[in-house]
Every structure is written in C-alpha cells, then in structure tokens.
C-alpha positions as CSV (number, residue, x, y, z in Angstrom):
1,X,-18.6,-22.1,-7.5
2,X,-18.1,-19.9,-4.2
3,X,-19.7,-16.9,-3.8
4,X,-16.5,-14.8,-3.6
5,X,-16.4,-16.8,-7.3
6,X,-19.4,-16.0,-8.8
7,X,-19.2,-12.5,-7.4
8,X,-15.8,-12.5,-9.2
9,X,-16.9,-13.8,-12.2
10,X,-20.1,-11.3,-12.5
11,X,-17.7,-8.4,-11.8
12,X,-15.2,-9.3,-15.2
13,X,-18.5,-9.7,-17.2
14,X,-19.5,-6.2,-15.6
15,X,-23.1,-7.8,-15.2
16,X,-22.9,-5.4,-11.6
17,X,-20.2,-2.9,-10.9
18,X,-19.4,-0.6,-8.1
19,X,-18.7,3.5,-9.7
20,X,-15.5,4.0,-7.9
21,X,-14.8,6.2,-10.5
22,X,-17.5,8.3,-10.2
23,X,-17.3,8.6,-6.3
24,X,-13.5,9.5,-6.5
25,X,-14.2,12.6,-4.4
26,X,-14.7,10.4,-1.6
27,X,-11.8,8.4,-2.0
28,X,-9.6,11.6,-2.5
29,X,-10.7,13.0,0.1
30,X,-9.9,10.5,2.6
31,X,-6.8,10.2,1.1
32,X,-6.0,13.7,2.3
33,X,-7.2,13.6,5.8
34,X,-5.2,10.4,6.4
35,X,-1.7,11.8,4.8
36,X,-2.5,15.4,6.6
37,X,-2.9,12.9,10.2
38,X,0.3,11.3,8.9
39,X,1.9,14.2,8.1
40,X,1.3,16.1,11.2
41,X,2.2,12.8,13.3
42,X,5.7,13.3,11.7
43,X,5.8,17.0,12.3
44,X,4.6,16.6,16.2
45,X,6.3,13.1,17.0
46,X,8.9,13.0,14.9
47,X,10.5,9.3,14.2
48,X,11.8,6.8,16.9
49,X,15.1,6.7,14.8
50,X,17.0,3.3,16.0
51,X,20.3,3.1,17.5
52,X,21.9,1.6,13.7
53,X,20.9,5.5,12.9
54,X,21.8,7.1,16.2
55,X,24.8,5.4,16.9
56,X,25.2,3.9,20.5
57,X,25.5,0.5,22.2
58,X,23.3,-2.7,22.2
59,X,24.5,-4.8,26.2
60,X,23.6,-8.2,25.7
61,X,23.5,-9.8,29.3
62,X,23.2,-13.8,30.2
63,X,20.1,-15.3,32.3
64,X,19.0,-13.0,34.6
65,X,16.2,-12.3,37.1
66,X,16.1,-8.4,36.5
67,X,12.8,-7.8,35.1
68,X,12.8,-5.2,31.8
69,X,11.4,-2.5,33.9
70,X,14.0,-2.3,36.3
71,X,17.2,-2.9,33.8
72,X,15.8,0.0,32.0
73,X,16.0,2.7,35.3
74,X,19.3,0.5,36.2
75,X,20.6,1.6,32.0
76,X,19.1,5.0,32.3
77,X,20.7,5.7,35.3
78,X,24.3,4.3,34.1
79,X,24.3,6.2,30.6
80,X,22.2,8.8,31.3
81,X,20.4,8.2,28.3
82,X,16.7,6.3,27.1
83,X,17.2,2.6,26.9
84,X,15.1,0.4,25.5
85,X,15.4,-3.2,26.8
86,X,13.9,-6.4,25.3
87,X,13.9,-9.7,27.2
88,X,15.5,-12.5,25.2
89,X,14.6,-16.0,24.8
90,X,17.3,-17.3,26.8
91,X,16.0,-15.5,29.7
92,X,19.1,-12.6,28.9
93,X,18.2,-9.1,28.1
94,X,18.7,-7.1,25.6
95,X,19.9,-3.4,26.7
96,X,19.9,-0.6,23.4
97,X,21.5,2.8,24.4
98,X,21.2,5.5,21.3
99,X,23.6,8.6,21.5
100,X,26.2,7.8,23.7
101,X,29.9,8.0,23.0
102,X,31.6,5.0,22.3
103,X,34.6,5.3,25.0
104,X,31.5,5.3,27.9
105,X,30.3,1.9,27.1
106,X,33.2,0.4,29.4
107,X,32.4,2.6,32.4
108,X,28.6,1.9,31.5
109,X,29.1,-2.1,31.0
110,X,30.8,-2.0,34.5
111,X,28.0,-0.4,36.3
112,X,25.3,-2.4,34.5
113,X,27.4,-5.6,35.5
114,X,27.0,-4.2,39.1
115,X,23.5,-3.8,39.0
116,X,22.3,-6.6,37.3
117,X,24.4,-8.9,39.4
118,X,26.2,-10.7,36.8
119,X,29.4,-10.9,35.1
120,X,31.0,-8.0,33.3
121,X,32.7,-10.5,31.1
122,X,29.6,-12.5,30.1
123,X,28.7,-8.9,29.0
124,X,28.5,-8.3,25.4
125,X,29.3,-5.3,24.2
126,X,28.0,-4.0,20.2
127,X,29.0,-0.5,19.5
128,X,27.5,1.3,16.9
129,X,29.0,4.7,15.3
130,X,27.0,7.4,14.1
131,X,28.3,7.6,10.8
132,X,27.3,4.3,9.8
133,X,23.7,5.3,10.5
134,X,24.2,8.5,8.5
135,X,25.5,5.6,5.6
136,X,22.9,3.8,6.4
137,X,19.9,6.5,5.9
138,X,21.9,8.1,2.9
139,X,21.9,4.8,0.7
140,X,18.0,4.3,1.6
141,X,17.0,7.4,0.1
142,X,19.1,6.8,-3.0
143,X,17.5,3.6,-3.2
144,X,14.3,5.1,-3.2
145,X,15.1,7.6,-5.3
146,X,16.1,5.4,-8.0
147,X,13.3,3.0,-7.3
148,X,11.0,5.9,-8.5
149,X,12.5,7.1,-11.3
150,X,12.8,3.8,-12.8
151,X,9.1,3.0,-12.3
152,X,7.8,6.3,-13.9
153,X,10.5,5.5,-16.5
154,X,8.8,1.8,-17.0
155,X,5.1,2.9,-16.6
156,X,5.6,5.5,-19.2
157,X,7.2,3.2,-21.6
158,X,4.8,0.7,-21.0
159,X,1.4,2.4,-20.5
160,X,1.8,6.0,-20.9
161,X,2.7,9.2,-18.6
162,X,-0.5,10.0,-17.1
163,X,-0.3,6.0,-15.5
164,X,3.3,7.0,-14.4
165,X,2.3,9.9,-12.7
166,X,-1.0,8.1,-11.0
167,X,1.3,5.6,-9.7
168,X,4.0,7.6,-8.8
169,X,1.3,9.5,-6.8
170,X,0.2,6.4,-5.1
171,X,3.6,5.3,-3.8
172,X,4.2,8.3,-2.1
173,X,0.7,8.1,-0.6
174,X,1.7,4.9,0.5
175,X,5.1,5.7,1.6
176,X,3.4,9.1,3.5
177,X,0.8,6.9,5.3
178,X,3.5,3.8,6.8
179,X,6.0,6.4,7.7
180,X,3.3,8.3,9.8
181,X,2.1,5.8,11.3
182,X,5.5,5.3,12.8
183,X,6.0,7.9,13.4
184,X,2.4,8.1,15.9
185,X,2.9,4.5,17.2
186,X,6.5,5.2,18.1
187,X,8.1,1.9,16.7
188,X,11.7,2.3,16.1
189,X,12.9,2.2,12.8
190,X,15.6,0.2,11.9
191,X,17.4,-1.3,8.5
192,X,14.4,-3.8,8.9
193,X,11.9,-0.8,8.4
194,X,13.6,0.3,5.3
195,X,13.4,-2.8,3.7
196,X,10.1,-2.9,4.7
197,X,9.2,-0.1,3.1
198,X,10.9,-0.9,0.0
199,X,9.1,-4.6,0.2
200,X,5.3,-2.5,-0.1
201,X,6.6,-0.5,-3.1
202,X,7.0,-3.6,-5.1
203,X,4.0,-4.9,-3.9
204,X,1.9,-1.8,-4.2
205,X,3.1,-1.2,-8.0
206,X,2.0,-5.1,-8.5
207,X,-1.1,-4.5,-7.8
208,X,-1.5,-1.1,-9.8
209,X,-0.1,-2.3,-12.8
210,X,-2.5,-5.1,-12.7
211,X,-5.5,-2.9,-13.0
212,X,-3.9,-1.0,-15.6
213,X,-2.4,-4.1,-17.9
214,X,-6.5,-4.4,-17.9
215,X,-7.6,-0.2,-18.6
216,X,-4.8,-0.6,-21.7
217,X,-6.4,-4.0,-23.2
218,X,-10.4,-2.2,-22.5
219,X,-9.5,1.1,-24.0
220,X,-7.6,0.1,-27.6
221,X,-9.4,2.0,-30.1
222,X,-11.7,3.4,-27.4
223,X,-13.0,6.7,-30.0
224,X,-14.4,4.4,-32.8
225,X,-17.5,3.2,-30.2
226,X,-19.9,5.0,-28.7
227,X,-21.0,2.8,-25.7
228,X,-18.6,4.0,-23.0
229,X,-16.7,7.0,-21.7
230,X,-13.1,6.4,-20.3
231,X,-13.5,6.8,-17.2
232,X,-17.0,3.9,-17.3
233,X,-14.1,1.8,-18.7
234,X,-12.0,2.8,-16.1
235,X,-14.7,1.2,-13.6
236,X,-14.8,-1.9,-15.1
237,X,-11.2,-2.1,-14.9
238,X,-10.7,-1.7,-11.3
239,X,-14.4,-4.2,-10.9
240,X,-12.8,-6.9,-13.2
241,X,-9.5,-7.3,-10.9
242,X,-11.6,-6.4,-7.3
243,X,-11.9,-9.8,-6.3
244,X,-8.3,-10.9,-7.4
245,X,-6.9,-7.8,-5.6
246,X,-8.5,-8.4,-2.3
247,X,-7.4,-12.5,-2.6
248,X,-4.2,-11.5,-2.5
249,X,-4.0,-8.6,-0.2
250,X,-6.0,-10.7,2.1
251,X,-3.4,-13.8,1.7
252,X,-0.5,-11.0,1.9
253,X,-2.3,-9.8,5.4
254,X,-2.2,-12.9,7.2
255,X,1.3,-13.9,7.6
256,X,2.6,-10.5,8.4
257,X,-0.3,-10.1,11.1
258,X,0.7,-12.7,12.5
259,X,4.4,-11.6,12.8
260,X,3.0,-8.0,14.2
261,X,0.0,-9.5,16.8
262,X,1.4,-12.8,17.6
263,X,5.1,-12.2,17.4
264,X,5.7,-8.9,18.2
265,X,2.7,-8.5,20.5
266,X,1.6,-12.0,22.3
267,X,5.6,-13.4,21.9
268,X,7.1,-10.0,22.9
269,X,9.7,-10.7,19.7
270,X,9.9,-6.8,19.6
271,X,12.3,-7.1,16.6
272,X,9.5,-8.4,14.8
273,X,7.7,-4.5,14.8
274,X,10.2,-3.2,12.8
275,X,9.3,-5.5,9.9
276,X,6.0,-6.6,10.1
277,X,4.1,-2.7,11.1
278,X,5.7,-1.5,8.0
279,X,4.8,-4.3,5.9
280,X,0.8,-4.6,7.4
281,X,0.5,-1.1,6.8
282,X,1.9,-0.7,3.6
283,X,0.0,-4.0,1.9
284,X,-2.7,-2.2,3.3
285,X,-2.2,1.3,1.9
286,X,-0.7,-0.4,-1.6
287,X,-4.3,-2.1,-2.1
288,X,-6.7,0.8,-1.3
289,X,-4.4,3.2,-3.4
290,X,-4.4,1.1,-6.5
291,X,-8.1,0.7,-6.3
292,X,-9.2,4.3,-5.2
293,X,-6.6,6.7,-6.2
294,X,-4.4,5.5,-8.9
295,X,-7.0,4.2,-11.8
296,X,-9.5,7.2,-10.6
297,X,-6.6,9.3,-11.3
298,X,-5.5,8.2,-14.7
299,X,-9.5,8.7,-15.7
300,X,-9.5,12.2,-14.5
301,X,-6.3,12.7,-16.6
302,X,-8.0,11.5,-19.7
303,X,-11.0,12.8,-19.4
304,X,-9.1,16.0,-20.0
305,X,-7.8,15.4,-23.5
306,X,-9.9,16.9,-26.4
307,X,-10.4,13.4,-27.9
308,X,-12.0,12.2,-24.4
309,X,-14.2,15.3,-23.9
310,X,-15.6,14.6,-27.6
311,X,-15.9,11.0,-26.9
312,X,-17.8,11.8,-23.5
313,X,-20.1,14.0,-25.6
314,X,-20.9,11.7,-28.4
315,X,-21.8,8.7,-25.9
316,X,-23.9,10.9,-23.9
317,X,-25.7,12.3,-26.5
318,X,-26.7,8.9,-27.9
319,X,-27.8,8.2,-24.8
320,X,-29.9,10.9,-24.4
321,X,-31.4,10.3,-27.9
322,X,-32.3,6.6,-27.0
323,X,-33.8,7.8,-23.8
324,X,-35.7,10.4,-25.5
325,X,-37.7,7.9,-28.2
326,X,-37.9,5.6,-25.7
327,X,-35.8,3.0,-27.7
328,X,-33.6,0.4,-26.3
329,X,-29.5,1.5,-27.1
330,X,-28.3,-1.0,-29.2
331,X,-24.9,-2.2,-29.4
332,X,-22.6,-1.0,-32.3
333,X,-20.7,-3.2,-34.0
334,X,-17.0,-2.0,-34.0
335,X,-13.7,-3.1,-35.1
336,X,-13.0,-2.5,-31.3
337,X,-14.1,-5.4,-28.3
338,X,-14.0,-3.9,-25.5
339,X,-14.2,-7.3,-23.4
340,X,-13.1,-10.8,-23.9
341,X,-16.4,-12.5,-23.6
342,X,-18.3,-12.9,-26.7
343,X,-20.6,-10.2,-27.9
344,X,-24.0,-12.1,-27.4
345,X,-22.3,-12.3,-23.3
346,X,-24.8,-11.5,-20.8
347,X,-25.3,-7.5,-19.7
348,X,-22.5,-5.0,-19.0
349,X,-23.1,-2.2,-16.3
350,X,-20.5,0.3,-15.9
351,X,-19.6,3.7,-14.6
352,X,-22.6,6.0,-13.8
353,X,-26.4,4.1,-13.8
354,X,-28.2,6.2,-15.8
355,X,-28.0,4.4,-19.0
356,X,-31.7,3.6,-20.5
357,X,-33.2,0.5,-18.2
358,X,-33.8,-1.7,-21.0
359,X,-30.4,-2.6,-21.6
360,X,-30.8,-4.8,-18.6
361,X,-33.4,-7.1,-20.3
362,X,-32.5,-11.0,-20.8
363,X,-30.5,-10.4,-17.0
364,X,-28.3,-13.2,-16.8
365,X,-28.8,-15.2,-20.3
366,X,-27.5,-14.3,-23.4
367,X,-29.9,-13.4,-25.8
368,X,-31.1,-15.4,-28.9
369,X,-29.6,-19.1,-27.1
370,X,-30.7,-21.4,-24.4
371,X,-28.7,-23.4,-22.1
C-alpha cells in the first residue's frame, strides 16, 4: 500500500487525527481576511463585465500582419472605446468593442478595414445589444437563487438545518472568493464565467456532503456514550474523508490548470480564462471550505444545544475521573458504534489530545489477537 494509502487508511481508523475542529479560529479567521480582500477587490476594481453584458461588437478580421498591440490603438481610435483584441489561430484577429451603439459598427468596420489593410467585406461583423446582457445577468442570478434554496431545502431534509446553514455559508464563501478574484485579476466575465461558477457550486456541495453523509452515520445515538463530544466526532469526520477529498480536488486541479496555464497563458486561447480561472479557484475554495469552515461550523452549532453541552460535561468529567486515579478509560459498551471497524480495532484519537495516555497502549495491534 502507498503512503498516501496507509496515511488514508490510519486517518478512517482515527489511529492519528489532525483537531481542525479545535483550531477553527484559525480557519475562520482566514476565511475573513480572504472574503474582506475579495470584497474590497470588488468594491475598488469593480468587474471586467464582457461585451455579452455590455452590449457592443466583436470584428473578426482574415490573416493579417497587424500585431494585437497595434489593432487595439487602430480599434480605440476608430470607436473611441477599450478594445480588447485576441489573435486567432488562423492568424485573424479578434477585435471586442463593449458600449458602442449598434448603427457605429459600419462607420467603425470601414475604418478598421482601412487600417488593418484588408477587406471590409472579409470583415465580420457580431453585434451584441445591451438588453441581452441585462437577460443574460438576470437569468444567472435566478439560477443561483434557486440553486440555494433548493440545497438548504435538500440538506435540511436530509441532514438537518444547522448542516444547511453551514453549507449555505460555504457556498457563498466560495462564490465571495472566485468573484473577487475576478474582479482583482481583471478577467472578463462572460456566460463562460457564470457557468463556471455554477460548475464549483455543484462541486463544492459534493464534497461537503461527503463529510457530512459520514458526521450523520458517527453521531446516531451520540448521548448514550460517553467517549466523545460532537465536535471530537466532528474531527474524525473531516480526518476519515481528508485523503479522499484531496484525491479528488487534486485530480479536479489538473485539467483545469492546464486549460488556465497552458491554454490561456502559454497558447494565448484567452477564451480559455473565462472558464478555467473560475473553475481553478472555485475547486479550490469548494475543498478548503468543506474541510475548514462547513463541518467546524455544524460542531459549533451543536455544541450549543442543551443535550451537547450535557454530553460535553459528562465525557469530560469521566475523563477527569480516570485521569485522577490514574486508571486507564475503558471503553463502554453501547448500543451505539461509532465506527465501522470492529471494537477490538486498533486506537482512536480524536478531537483535543488530552485524553489519559494509556489509551494509546497496544499502538497499532488490536488487543487480545495476533497476526
């Protein structure tokens, strides 16, 4: 077995743990800062809104030897506008002017025919009204509007609210962080951001509900033991799936870097940004919010009910009394398993390490056989 394996492997037994839990204060923190910079690039910056929201025209031009530079001052100067201007495959270029009426493209398709030295009929012309944009940007925030409220509708049903409310909170921290970072890059958004954006949502609730699907199965009939608190459990929910969330945020990674660095960077495929930023960013965001913000949420939710607080009370105090005679705390027998390895399984640490040392005795072999 790999490392990355056994590392897996020792993590679901919860014979070693990291207390993400415990250090949430950290992780929330961070959280913070990053929205506020996000935040505050939107307020400053603003969003590089594309011309499908601006409305304009998009000049596509046969083989020329203009260079992108100088077909942007020759646009600029035609429309009196920004252009931006991407050099096709072909060898053509691709001239985008946002905000200019739509009875100035001729006058402005004649002058860039003179400049550029080419054809005015081997011009293409797209036009592009601002109304469709408006449609455009009104139909993406219903989307995402209903796209919310039918996951906190789901997750409440399913699990319960205070999981709905952890995950709504991380969506919006991962929407909050993508859009800001657009917004300080300065990559245009386009149609192929919003489905970007609405691609990460889907991924970033995968991945939160995966850890959760686990934290309902560990905490059934959590108040008839007295080993664990809910948010110790809580820990070993987000260590059991750690290595499975990283395989596949990893495997996500890859292709769409490759479609940001490669395509959109080495190629020049600038089409490719629009996608691919929204998409790296967002897998990225999706992972470290369902590992460090949603699950640490949920436990600081429950560890506010009455039946939590006593159950917090109880384990500590038996913890306190084994420490206190010096005796090793045993393991109750319950109606309640609160893993799926057998009970004689090899040690479980979880949550805060302050539980007596000789629980750890026997590391690594389950007591009473031999292999």
């Amino acid at each position: 077995m790999s490392k990355l394996g056994t590392l897996g492997a020792r993590l679901h037994r919860g014979e070693i743990g990291y207390d993400f839990v415990g250090k949430r204060k950290i992780w929330y923190g961070i959280s913070i800062l990053i929205t506020i910079t996000a935040i505050l690039g939107l307020t400053v910056r603003g969003l590089n809104m594309g011309i499908e929201f601006q409305g304009g025209a998009v000049f596509t031009t046969e083989k020329t030897s203009v260079s992108v530079s100088q077909a942007e001052t020759f646009a600029e100067t035609a429309s009196g506008h920004d252009a931006v201007v991407q050099k096709l495959g072909s060898g053509g270029l691709r001239i985008q002017i946002a905000g200019i009426d739509t009875d100035k493209s001729d006058k402005i398709k004649k002058e860039l025919a003179k400049d550029l030295k080419v054809d005015s009929e081997k011009i293409n012309a797209d036009l592009v009204g601002p109304s469709w944009g408006e449609q455009i940007a009104n139909k993406a925030w219903e989307g995402l509007a209903i796209f919310m409220v039918l996951v906190v509708i789901y997750l409440a049903m399913a699990f319960e609210w205070r999981m709905a409310v952890a995950a709504l909170v991380a969506l919006i921290h991962d929407i909050t962080i993508t859009v800001g970072i657009y917004a300080l890059v300065g990559f245009e958004v386009t149609p192929g951001t919003v489905i970007g954006l609405l691609t990460i949502l889907g991924y970033s609730l995968y991945d939160t509900v995966v850890v959760f699907d686990s934290l309902k199965e560990q905490t059934k009939d959590i108040t008839k033991q007295t080993r664990y608190t809910y948010s110790e459990i809580a820990d070993r929910s987000i260590n059991g799936t750690l290595v499975r969330s990283i395989n596949t945020t990893v495997v996500a990674l890859l292709p769409v870097a490759g479609l940001l660095f490669i395509g959109g960077g080495v190629l020049g495929a600038g089409m490719l940004n629009d996608i691919s930023l929204s998409l790296f960013v967002g897998l990225a965001a999706g992972a470290y919010s369902s590992i460090f913000i949603a699950t640490p949420l949920v436990a600081d939710l429950k560890e506010r009910e009455p039946q939590m607080k006593a159950l917090r009370k109880r384990v500590l105090a038996k913890r306190a009394q084994a420490a206190a005679k010096g005796e090793p705390l045993e393991s109750e027998v319950t109606e309640v398993m609160l893993d799926d390895e057998p009970e004689d399984d090899g040690p479980m640490v979880v949550g805060p390490r302050n539980q007596p040392a000789s629980r750890n005795r026997g590391r690594g072999r389950p007591s009473g056989k031999r292999r």
